[in-house]
C-alpha positions in Angstrom: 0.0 0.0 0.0 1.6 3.7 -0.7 0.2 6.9 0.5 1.2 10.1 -0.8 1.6 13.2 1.3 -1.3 14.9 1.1 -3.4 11.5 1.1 -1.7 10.8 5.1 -3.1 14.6 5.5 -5.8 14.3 4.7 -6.1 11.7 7.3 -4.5 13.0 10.3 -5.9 16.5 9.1 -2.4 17.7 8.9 -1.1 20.4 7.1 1.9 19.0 4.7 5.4 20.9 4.7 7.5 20.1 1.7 6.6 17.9 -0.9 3.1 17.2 -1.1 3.4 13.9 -3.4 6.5 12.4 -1.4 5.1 8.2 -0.8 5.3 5.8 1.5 4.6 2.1 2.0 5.3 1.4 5.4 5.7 2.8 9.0 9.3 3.5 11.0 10.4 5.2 14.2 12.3 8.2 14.1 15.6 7.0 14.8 15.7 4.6 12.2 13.2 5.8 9.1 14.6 5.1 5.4 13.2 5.9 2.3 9.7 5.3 1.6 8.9 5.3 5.2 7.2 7.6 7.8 8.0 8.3 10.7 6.6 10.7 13.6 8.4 12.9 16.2 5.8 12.6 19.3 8.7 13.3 22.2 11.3 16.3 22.4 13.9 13.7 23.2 14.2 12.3 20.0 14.2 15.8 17.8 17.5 15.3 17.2 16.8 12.6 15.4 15.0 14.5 12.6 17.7 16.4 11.0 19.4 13.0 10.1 16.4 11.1 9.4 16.2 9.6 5.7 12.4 8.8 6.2 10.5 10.4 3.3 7.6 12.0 5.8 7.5 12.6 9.3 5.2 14.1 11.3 5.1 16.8 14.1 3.6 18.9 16.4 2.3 22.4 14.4 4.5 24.2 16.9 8.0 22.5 16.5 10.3 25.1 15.5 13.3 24.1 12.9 16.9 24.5 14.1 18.2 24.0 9.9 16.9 22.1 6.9 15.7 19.0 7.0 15.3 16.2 4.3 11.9 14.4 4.9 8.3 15.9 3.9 6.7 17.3 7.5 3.1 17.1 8.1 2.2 19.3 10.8 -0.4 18.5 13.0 -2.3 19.2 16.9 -0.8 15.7 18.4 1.8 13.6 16.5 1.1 10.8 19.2 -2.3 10.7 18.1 -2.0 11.0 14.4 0.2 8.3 14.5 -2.0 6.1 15.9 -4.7 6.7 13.7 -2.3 5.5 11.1 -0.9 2.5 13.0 -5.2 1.8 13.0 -5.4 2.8 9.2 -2.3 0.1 8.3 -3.6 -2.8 10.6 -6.9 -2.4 8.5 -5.7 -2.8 5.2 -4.1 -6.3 6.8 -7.9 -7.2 7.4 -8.9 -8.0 4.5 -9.9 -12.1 4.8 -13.5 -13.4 4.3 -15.2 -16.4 3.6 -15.7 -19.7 5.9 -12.9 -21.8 5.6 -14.1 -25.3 5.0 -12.2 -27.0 8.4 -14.7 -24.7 10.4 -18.2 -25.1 11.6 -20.6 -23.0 11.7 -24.3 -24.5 13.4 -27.1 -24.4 10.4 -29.0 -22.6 13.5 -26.5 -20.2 14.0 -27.3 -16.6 12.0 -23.8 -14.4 10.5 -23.7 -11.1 8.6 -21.8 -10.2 5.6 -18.0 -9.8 4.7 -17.4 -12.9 7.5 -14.0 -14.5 7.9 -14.3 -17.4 9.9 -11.3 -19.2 10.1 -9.7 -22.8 10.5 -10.8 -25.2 12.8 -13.4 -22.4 14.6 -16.7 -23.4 16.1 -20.1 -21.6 15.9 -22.5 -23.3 18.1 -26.6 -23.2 18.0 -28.1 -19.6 19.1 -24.5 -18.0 17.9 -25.1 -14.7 15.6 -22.3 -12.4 14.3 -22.6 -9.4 12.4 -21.2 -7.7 9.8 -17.6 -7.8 8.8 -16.6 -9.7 11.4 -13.0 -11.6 11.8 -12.9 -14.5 13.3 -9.8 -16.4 13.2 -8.5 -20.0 13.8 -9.5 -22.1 16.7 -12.2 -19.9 18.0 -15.2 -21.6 19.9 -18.0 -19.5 20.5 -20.7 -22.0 22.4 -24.3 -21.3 22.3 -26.6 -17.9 22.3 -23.5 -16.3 21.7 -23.5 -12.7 20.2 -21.1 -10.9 18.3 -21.7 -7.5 17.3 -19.9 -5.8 13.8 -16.6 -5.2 13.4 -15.4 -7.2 15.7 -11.4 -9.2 15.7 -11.2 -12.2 17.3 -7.9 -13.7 17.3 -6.9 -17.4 17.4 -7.9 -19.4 20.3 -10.6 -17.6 22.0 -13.2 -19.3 23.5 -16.8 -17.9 24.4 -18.7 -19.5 26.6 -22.9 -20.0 26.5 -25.0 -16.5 26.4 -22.2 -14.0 26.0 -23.0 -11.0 24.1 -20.0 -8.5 22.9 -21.2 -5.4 21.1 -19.8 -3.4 18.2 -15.6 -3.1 16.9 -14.1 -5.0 19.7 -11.1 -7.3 19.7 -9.7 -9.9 21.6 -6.8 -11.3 21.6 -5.4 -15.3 21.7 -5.9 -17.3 24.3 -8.7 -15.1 26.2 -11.6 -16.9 27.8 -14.6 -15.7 28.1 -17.9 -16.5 30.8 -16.0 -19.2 32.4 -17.8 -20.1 35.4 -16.4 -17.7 38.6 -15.0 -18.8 41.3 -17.2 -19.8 44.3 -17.9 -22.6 46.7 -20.0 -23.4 49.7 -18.9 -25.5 52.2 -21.4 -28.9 53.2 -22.0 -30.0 56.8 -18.8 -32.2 56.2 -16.7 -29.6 54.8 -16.5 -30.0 51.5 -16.4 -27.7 49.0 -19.4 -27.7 46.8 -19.6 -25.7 43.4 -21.8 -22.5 43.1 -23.2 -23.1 39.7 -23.1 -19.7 37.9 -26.1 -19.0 35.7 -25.2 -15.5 34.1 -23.5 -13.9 31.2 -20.6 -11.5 30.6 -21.5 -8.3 28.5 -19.1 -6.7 26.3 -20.4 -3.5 25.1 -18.9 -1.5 22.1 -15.3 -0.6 21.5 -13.9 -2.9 24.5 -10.2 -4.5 23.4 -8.9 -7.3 25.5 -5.5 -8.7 25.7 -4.3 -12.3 25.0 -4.4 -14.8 28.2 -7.1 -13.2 29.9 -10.7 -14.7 31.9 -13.6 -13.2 32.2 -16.1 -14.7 34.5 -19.9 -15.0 34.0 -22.1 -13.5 36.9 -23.6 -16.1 39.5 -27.1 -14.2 38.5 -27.2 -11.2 35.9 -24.1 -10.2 34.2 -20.2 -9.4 34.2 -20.5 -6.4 32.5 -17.2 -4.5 30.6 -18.9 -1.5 29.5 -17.7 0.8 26.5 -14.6 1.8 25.3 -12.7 -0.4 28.5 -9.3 -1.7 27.3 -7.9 -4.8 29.5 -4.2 -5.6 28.4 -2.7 -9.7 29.0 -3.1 -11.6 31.8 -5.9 -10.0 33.4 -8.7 -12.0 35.9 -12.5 -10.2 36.0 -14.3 -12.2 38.5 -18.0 -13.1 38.4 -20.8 -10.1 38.5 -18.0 -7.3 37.8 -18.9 -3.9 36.1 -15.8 -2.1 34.7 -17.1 1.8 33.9 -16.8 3.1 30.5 -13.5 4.1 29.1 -11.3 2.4 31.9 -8.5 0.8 32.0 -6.5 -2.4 33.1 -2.8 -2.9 32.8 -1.2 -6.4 32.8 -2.1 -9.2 35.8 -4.3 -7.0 37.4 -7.0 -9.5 39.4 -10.4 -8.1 40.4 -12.5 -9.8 42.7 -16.0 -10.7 42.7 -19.0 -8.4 42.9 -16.7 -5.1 42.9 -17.6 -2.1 40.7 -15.3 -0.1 39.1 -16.1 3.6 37.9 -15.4 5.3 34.6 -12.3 6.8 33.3 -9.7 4.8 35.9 -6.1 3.6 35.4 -5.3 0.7 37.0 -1.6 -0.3 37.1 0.0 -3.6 36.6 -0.2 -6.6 38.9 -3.1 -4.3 41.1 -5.4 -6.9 43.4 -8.6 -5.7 44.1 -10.4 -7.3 46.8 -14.5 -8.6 46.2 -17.3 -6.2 46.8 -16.2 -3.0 46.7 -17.1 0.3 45.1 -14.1 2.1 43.1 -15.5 5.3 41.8 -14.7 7.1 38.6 -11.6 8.8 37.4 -9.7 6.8 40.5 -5.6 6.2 39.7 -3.8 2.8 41.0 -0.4 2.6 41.2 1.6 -0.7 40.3 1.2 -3.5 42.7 -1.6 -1.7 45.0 -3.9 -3.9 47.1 -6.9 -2.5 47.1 -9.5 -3.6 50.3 -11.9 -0.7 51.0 -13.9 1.4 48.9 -12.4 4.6 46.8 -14.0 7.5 46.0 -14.2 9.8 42.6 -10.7 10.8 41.6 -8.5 9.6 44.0 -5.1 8.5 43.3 -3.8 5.5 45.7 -0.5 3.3 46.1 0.7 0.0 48.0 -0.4 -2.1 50.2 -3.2 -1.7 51.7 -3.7 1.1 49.1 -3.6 4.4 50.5 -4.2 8.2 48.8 -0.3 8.1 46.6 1.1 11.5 48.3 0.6 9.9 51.9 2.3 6.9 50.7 5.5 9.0 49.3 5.6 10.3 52.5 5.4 7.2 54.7 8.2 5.5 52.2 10.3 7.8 53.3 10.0 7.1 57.3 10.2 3.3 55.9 13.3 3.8 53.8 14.9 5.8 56.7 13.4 2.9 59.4 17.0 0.8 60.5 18.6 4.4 60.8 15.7 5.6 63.3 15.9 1.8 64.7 19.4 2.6 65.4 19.0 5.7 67.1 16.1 4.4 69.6 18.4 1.3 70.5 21.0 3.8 71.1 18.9 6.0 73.4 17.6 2.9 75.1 21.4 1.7 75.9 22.0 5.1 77.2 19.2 5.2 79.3 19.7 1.5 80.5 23.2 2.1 81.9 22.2 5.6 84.0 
């Protein structure tokens, strides 16, 4: 695929700088863009990088002031980060391209599917199942009974989709995700065994939700596990049974919510954050990296470790922590002096 200049303008609503009918096939960072490829400055670190740069266009901010000449074609824009990801989005596309049913899959004669399908190798569409319109479904996908699947939707190899799941409109998720597996919850008998809740909900998945590979969602005990819009969940992350993740948030890598807990719109959760069943996180809320989180938290608040606490009182109490053996030190030293008076 080649682009001209003013075609990647037009766009990223850019306003070109050189040569208006310079091309380009493919994509490059800045410190390493050749010919034909474009590149786009999104960090004051790396401007250097532009004055040697043999990439044929780069982009930048509309406000980036030249030191001397440069070689490539600039397109000026608002946000460089952002243009560049509406091209990274604009490439991927033209890679999704595949239709038709491959003839190793199967696909229930009671199952209903829109137009422009690709439904890949060794996949499974079970009674009940219906799937819209330009929909990608690759290799060794099972998606069980009652399942829907909204349009423009990627799902990669080796998903499975349990019973009455129903994902709205231009998600994807990635390999190896699972998705309504039952949660996890057990009664004990008058003997003390452990005896199976049986879980008789769904997950929802409403529109624009991406989900990273390796990840399970669990169905609700009653009602619904429901990711609402526009959530993105990155690998390796565990949504327990009868979760509500708020519009817009999201989840960084291993991060483990427990069951019952609702989570607001518009938060950040950091990597490897455990948040305990139950609980109410409101919207806009920040997590730091590794936080354990085991009370409510209200709109906006920015916490850190373990048991989470507001991120400035944590800085603080670090430094006491840090500074701990020395204080140790000096008490054992006072308490020797006063123990020999």
């Amino acid at each position: 695929m080649e682009l001209k200049a003013f075609e990647v303008a037009k766009l990223i609503d850019g306003v070109v700088e050189g040569d208006k009918n310079s091309s380009i096939n493919k994509l490059s960072k800045i410190e390493n863009g050749d010919n034909n490829s474009l590149s786009f400055l999104g960090n004051s670190k790396y401007n250097d990088f532009l004055y040697k740069s043999n990439a044929s266009i780069v982009i930048v901010d509309k406000s980036l002031e030249l030191k001397k000449d440069v070689k490539p074609t600039l397109i000026r824009v608002e946000d460089p980060n952002l243009a560049f990801s509406i091209l990274l989005e604009y490439f991927n596309n033209q890679h999704i391209t595949k239709t038709g049913i491959d003839s190793q899959s199967v696909i229930s004669s009671n199952a209903n599917y829109g137009d422009n399908l690709y439904f890949g190798k060794f996949s499974i569409a079970e009674d009940g199942a219906k799937i819209g319109n330009n929909v990608k479904i690759h290799p060794h996908v099972h998606i069980s009974q009652n399942v829907v699947i909204g349009d423009n939707c990627v799902i990669y190899p080796g998903v499975k989709i349990y019973r009455n799941t129903l994902i709205g409109n231009n998600c994807i998720i990635h390999s190896g995700t699972v998705i309504g597996s039952d949660g996890f919850g057990f009664n004990k008998d008058s003997k003390g065994n452990n005896l199976k809740v049986i879980h008789n909900g769904n997950v929802v998945i409403e529109d624009d939700v991406e989900i990273g590979s390796n990840c399970s969602i669990d169905r609700a005990t009653l009602g619904s596990t429901l990711i609402k819009s526009g959530v993105k969940i990155d690998n390796l992350v565990q949504v327990a049974h009868n979760v509500v993740i708020g519009n817009n948030t999201c989840l960084a890598a291993q991060v483990g919510v427990a069951g019952s807990t609702t989570i607001g719109n518009d938060c950040l959760i950091g990597g490897q954050v455990g948040i305990a069943g139950h609980l109410k996180i409101g919207d806009r809320v920040q997590m730091q990296a590794k936080s354990g989180v085991l009370k409510n938290i209200s709109d906006d608040s920015v916490i850190m470790g373990y048991p989470a606490i507001n991120y400035r009182d944590y800085n603080k109490s670090y430094v006491h922590f840090k500074n701990f053996p020395k204080i140790m030190n000096f008490i054992n030293k006072l308490m020797k002096k006063y123990n020999d008076q």
